[in-house]
C-alpha positions as CSV (number, residue, x, y, z in Angstrom):
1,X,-24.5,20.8,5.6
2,X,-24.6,22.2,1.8
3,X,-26.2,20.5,-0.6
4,X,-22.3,19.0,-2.5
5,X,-21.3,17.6,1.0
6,X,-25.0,15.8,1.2
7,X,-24.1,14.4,-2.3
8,X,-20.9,13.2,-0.9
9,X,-22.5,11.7,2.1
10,X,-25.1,9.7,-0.4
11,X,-22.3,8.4,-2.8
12,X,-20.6,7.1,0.7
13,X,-23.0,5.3,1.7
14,X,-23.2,3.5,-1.7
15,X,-19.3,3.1,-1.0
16,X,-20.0,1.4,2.2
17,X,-22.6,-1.1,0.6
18,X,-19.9,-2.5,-1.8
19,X,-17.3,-4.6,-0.4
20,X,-20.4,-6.7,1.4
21,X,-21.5,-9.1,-1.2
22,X,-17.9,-10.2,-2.1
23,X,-17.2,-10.8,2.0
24,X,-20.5,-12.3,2.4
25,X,-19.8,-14.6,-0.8
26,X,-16.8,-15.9,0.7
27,X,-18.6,-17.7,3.2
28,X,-15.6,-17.3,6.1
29,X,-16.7,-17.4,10.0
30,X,-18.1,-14.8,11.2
31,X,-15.9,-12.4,13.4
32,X,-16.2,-10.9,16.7
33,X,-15.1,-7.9,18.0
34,X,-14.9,-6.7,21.4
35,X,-16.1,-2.7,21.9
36,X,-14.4,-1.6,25.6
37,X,-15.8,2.1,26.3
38,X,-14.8,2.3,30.2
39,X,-13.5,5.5,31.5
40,X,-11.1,6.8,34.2
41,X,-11.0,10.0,33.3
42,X,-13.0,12.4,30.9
43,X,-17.1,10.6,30.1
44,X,-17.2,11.6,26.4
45,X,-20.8,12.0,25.5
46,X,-20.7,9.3,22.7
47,X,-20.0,6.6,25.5
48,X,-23.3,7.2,27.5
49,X,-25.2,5.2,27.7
50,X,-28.6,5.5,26.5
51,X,-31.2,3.6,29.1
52,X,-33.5,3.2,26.3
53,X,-31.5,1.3,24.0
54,X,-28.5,-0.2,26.5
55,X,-25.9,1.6,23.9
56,X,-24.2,4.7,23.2
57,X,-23.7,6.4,20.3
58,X,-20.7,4.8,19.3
59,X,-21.5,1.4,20.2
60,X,-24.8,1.8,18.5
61,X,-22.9,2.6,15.0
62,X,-20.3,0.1,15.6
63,X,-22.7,-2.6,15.4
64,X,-24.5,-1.2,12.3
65,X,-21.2,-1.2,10.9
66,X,-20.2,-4.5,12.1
67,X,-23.5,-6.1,11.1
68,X,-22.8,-4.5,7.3
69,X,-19.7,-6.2,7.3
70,X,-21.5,-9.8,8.6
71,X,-19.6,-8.9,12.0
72,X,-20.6,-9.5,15.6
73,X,-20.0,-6.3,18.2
74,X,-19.8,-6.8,21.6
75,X,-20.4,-3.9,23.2
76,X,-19.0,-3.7,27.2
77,X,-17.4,-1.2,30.3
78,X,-16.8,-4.7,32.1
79,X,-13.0,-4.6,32.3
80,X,-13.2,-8.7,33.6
81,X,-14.3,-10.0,30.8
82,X,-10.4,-9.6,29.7
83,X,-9.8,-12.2,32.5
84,X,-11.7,-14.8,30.1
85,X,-11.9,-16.1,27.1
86,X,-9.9,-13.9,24.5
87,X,-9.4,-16.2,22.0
88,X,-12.9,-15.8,20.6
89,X,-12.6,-12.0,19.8
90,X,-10.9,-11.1,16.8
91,X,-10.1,-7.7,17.3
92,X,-10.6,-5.4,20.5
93,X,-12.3,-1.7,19.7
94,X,-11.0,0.8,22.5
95,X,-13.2,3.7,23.5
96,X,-11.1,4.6,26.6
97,X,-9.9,7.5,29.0
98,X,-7.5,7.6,32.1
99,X,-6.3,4.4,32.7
100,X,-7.4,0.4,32.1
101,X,-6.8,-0.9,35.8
102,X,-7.9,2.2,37.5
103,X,-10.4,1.5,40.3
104,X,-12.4,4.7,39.8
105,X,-14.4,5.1,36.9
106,X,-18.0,4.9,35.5
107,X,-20.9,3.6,37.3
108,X,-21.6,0.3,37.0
109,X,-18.7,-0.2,35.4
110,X,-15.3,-2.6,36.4
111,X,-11.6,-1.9,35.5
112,X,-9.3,-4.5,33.4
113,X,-7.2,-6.5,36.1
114,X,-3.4,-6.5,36.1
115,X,-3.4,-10.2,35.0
116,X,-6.5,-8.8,32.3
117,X,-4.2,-6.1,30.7
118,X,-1.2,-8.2,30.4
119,X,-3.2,-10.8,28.7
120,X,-4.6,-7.9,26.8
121,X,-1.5,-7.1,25.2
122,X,-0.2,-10.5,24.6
123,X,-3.4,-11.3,22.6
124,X,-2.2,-8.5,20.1
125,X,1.1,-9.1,20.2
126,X,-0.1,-12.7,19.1
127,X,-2.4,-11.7,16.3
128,X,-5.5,-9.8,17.5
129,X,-6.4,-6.7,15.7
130,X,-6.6,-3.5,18.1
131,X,-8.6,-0.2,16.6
132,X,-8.6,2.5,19.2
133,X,-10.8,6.0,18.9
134,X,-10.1,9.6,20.0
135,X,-9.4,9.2,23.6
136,X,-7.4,6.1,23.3
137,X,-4.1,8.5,23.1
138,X,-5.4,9.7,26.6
139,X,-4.9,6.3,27.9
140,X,-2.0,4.7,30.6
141,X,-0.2,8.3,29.1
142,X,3.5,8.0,29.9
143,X,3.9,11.4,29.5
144,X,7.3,13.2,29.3
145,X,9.8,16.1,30.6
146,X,7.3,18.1,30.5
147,X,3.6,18.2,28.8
148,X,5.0,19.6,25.4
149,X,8.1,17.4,25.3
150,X,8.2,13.8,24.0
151,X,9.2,10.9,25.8
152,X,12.1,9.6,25.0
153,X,11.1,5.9,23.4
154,X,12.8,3.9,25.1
155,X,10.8,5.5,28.4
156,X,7.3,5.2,27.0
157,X,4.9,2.2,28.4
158,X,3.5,-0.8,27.0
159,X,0.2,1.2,26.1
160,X,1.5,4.1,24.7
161,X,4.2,2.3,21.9
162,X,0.9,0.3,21.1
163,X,-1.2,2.7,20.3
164,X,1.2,4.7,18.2
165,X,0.6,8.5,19.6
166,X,-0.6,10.0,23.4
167,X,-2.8,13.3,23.6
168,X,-1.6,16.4,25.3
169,X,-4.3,19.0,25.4
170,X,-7.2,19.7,23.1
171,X,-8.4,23.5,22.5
172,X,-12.1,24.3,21.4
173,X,-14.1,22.9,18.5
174,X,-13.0,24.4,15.1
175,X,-13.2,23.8,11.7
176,X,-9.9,22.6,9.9
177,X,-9.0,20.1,7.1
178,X,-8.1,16.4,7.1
179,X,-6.0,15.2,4.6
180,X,-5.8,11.5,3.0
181,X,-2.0,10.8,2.4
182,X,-2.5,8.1,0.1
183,X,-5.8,8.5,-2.5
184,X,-8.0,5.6,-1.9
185,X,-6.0,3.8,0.6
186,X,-9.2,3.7,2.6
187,X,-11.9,2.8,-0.3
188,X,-14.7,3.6,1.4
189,X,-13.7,6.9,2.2
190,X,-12.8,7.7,-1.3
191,X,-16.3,9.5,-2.4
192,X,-14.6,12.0,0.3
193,X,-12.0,12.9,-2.4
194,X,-8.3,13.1,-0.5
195,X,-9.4,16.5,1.6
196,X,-12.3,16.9,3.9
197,X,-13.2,20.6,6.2
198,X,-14.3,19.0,9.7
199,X,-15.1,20.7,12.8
200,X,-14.4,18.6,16.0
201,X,-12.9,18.7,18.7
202,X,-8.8,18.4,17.9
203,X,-6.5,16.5,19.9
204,X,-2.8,18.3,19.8
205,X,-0.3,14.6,20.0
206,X,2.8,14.0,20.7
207,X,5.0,10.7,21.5
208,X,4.4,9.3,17.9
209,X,5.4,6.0,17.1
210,X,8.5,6.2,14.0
211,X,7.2,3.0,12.5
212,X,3.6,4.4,11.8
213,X,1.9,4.5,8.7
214,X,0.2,7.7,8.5
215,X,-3.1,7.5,6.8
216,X,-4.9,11.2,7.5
217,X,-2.7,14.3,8.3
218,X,-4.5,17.1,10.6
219,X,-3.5,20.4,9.1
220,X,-3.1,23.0,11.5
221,X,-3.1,26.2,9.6
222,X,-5.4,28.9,10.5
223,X,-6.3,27.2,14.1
224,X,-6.5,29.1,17.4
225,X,-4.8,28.6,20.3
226,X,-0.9,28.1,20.8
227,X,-1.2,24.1,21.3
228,X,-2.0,24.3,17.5
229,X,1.0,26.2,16.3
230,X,2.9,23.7,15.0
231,X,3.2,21.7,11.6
232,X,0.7,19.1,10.7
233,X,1.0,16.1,12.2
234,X,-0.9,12.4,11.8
235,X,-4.3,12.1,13.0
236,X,-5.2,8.5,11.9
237,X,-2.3,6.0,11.1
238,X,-1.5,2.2,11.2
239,X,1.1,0.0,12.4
240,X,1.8,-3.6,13.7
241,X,2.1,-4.4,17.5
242,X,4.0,-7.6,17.6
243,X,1.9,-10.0,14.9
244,X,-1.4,-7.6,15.7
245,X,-2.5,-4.6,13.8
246,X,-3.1,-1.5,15.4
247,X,-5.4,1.4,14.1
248,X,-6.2,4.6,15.4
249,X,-7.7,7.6,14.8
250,X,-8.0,11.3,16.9
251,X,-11.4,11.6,15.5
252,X,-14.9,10.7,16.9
253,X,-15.2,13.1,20.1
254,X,-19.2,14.4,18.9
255,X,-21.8,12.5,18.8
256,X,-22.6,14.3,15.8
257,X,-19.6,13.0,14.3
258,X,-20.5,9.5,14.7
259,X,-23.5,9.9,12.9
260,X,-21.5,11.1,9.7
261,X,-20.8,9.0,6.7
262,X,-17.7,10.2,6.2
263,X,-16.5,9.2,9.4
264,X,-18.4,5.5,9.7
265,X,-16.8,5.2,6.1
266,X,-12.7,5.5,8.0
267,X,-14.3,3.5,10.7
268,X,-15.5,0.8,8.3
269,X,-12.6,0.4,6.9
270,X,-10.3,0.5,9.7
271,X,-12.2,-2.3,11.0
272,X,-11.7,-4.2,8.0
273,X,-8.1,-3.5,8.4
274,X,-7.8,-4.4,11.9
275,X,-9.5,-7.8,11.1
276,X,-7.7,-8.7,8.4
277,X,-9.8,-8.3,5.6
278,X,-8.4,-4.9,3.9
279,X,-4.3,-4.7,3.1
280,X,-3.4,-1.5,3.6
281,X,0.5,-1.1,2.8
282,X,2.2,-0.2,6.9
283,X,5.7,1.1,5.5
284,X,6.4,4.1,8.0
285,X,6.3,6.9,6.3
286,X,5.8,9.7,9.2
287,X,8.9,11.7,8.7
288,X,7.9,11.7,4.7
289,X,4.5,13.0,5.0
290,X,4.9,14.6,8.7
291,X,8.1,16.2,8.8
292,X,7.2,18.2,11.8
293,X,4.9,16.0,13.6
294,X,7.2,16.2,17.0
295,X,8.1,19.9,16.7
296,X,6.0,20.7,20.2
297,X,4.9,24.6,21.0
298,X,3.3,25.4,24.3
């Protein structure tokens, strides 16, 4: 990292120190949030566990970020726990892959029931906050004509109009440029300035929701492999499921990434979003800022 971005990466983690006093001064109950990390499919290395500690990588920095903002995490791959009490969580974080009620997945790990994911979705639908991470488009997919066709909309599933977008195919790590659509929308990420070079690993999307808000635009310029040819398209956006919001953002495949500041500031703020306690304005704008976001190219 050069010495400017490590500048950047200080002045962020001021950033992220702000907003506490005036949320701990207002003396509200403490919220809860419920991390799910199970997988059916693909074990991205940032949901491993690690023996040592009883956390991955991601859960590890969603608490940090969660105790920073007077939250409590709770981190889990037990599916059942969606059978019980919901109405103590006030927002669900989704760390996913595959599907929710598949039977085969990680070790030691238990699916969501049937009876679990429909009370799943009715609990955002009546006000829960849902923020879901990379793989979360690569969930209960509903697919299409083909791979690089959409769906129509009114043929997509429960899970996939929820979430806003569904993965297709990823190519191999590369550097390429995020772009904020609205300057300072997310506050803590604003030290960033409204342009950021990141390598990861990029998920090509399709089956986008038209009432998204877009809030980060992947650029695709300059990238290899054909699933990339195509205009720039969202990468994190916003909407509202029902009375919940919804969050989510391609991001967060390295567990390198995690450890950045620039991407704990989106996540600290979209958790502040999902939970109520940052506006951010939801009026679609995808065709405005995304013209070409469901031109597909094999």
């Amino acid at each position: 990292m050069k010495r400017r971005d490590f500048l950047a990466a200080g002045a962020s983690a001021v950033a992220l120190a702000l907003p506490l006093n005036s949320i701990f001064a207002q003396g509200g109950e403490k919220k809860k949030l419920l991390y799910y990390e199970r997988s059916t499919g693909f074990i991205h290395p940032s949901t491993v566990i690690d023996p040592a500690t009883g956390l991955s990588v991601t859960g590890r920095v969603l608490k940090k970020l969660g105790a920073a903002l007077g939250y409590e995490v709770v981190c889990t791959k037990n599916g059942r726990i969606f059978d019980g009490d919901l109405d103590q969580f006030d927002a669900f974080l989704l760390y996913c892959c595959g599907t929710l009620t598949g039977e085969r997945g990680e070790k030691d790990s238990f699916p969501m029931s049937k009876e679990g994911e429909k009370r799943f979705f009715s609990a955002i639908r009546d006000g829960k906050g849902v923020l879901g991470f990379h793989s979360a488009t690569d969930t209960c997919k509903s697919g299409g004509p083909s791979a690089f066709e959409n769906c129509p909309e009114d043929k997509r599933n429960d899970y996939t109009k929820m979430i806003g977008g569904e993965f297709i195919v990823h190519g191999s790590q590369q550097e390429t440029t995020i772009r904020v659509v609205k300057s300072g929308e997310l506050p803590s990420f604003k030290p960033f300035g409204d342009a950021l070079r990141v390598r990861e690993e990029w998920y090509c999307l399709k089956n986008f929701n038209p009432d998204m808000h877009v809030i980060m635009v992947q650029e695709t310029e300059g990238m290899r492999e054909a699933c990339n040819d195509r205009p720039p398209f969202p990468c994190t956006w916003a909407r509202m499921e029902g009375k919940g919001r919804v969050a989510y953002t391609s991001l967060a495949h390295n567990n390198s990434t995690w450890e950045t500041d620039w991407l704990q500031a989106i996540v600290f703020d979209l958790m502040r979003f999902v939970t109520k306690d940052l506006e951010i304005d939801l009026t679609p704008n995808i065709n405005e800022v995304t013209p070409g976001a469901y031109t597909l190219k094999r």
